[in-house]
VMD Tcl script that draws the C-alpha trace (Angstrom):
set ca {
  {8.16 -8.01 -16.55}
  {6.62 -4.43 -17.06}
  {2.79 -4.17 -16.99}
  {1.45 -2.20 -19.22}
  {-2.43 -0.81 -19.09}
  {-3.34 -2.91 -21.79}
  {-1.68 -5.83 -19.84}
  {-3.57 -4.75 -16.58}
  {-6.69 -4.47 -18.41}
  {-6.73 -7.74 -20.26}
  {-5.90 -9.72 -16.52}
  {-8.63 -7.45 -14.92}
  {-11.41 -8.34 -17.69}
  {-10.59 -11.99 -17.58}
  {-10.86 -12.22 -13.57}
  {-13.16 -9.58 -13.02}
  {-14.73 -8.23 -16.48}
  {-18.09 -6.89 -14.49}
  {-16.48 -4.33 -12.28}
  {-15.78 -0.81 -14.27}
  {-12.19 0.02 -13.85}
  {-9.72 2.15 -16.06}
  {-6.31 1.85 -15.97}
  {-3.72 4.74 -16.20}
  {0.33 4.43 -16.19}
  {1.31 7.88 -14.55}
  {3.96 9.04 -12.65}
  {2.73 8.32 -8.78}
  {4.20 12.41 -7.90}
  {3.12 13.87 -10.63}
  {-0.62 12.65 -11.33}
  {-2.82 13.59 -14.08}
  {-5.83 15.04 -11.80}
  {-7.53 17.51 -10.74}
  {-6.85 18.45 -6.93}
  {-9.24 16.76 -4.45}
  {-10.37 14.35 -6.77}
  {-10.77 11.60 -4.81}
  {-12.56 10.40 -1.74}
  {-9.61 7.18 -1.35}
  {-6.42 6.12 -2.15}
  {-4.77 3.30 -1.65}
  {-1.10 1.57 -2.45}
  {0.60 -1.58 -1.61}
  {4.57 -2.23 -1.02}
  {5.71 0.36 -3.13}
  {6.48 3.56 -1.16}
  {9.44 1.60 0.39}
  {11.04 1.15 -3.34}
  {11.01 4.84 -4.32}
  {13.30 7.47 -3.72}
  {11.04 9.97 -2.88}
  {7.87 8.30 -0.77}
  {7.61 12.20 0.55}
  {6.51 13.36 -3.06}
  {3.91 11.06 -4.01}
  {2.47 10.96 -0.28}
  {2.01 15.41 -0.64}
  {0.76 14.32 -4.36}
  {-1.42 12.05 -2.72}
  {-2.70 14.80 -0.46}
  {-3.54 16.75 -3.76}
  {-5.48 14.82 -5.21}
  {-7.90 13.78 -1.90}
  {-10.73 15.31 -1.09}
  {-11.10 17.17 2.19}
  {-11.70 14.26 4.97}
  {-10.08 12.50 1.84}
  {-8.54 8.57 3.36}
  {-5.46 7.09 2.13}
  {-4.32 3.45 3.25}
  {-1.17 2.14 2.46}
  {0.32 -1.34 3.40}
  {4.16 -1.43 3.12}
  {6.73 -4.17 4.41}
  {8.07 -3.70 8.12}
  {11.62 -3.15 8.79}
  {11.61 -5.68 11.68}
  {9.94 -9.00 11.50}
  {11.10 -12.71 10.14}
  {8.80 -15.12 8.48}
  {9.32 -17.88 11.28}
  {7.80 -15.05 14.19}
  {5.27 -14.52 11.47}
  {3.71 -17.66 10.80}
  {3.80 -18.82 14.68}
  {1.80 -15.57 15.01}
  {-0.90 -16.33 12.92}
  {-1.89 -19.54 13.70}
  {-6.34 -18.95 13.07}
  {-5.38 -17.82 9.62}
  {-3.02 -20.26 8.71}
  {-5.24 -23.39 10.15}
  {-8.05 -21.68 7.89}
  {-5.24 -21.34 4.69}
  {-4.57 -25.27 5.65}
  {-7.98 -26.17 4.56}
  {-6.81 -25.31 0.93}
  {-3.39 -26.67 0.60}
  {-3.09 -24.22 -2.84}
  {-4.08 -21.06 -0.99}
  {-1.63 -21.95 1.62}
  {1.50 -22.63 -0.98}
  {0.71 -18.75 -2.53}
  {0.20 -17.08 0.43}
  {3.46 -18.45 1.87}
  {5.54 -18.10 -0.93}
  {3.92 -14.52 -1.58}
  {5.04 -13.74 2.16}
  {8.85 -15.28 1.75}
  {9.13 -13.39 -1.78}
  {7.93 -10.05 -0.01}
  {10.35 -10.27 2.74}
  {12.67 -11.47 0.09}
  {12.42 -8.18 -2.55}
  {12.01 -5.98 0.66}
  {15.40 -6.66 2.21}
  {17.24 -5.67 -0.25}
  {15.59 -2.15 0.07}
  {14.82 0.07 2.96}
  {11.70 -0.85 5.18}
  {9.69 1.22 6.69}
  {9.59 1.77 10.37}
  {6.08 2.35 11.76}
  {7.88 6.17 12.87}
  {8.98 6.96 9.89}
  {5.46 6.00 7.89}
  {3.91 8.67 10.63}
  {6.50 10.97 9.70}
  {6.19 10.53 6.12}
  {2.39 11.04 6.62}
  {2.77 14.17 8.74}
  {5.16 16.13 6.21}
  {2.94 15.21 3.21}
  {-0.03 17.15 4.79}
  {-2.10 14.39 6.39}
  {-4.23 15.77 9.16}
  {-3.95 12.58 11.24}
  {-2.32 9.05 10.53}
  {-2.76 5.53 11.98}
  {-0.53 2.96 11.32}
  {-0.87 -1.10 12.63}
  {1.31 -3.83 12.30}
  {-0.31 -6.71 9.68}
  {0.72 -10.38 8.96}
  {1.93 -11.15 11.69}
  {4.59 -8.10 12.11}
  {5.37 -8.51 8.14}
  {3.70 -5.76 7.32}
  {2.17 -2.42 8.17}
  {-1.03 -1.19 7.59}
  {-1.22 2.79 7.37}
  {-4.25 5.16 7.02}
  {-4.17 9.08 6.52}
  {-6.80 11.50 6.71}
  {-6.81 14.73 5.32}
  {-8.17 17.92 6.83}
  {-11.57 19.26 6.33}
  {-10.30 22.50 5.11}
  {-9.21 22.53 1.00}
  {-6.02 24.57 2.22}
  {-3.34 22.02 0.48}
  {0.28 22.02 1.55}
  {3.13 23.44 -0.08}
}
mol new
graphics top color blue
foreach p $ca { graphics top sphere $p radius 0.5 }
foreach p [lrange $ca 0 end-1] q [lrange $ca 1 end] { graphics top cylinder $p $q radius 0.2 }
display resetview
């Protein structure tokens, strides 16, 4: 199933019709914007699936303002459901309380791990290193959900001197 903005938009106005957003289908290393346009981006579990994170993380760089913040959350090359969910016991006891909550998030989590292996994770190195060669001043990157995932932030520089 391909979303299309007028897809997005129709899903976003019936869950969340009072909060202004516009929707754009672009090409993630090749956006339509104006350099340092932006004070943040953000993407989730896609970076993994391309062929060329490098070029939309530099792409990303352009269009950031300087001290500009990117966060990314991507799956983690090493982790299994089971170590997971004996990891995040508070959560899950909370999750319990709503037995429908609980069903989505799990079957979210084994679908993820799922669509993920049959592409190339991310190792918490190779996010820095992705970061670094895109033109991020600094990077931080955390493991999430109980070592499912990995949480990654990038700052820009102060300076408006973009990379190459």
């Amino acid at each position: 199933m391909r979303w299309t903005r007028s897809r997005a938009a129709n899903r976003h106005h019936r869950r969340l019709g009072h909060l202004p957003v516009d929707f754009l289908v672009a090409d993630a290393s090749n956006l339509p914007f104006p350099d340092a346009s932006f004070d943040r981006v953000t993407g989730h579990s896609f970076l993994y699936l391309l062929p060329d994170p490098a070029a939309v993380l530099r792409e990303v760089v352009r269009v950031l303002k300087p001290r500009g913040v990117a966060t990314f959350m991507e799956p983690a090359e090493t982790a299994s459901l089971l170590s997971a969910l004996t990891s995040l016991d508070a959560p899950l006891r909370e999750l319990a309380a709503t037995p429908s909550a609980t069903v989505r998030f799990a079957t979210s989590m084994a679908l993820w791990r799922l669509v993920s292996s049959t592409q190339t994770r991310i190792t918490p190195e190779r996010l820095a290193a992705l970061f670094a060669d895109a033109g991020f001043a600094t990077s931080l990157t955390r493991s999430t959900l109980g070592g499912l995932g990995l949480h990654v932030l990038g700052r820009v520089s102060d300076s408006l001197v973009r990379p190459a």
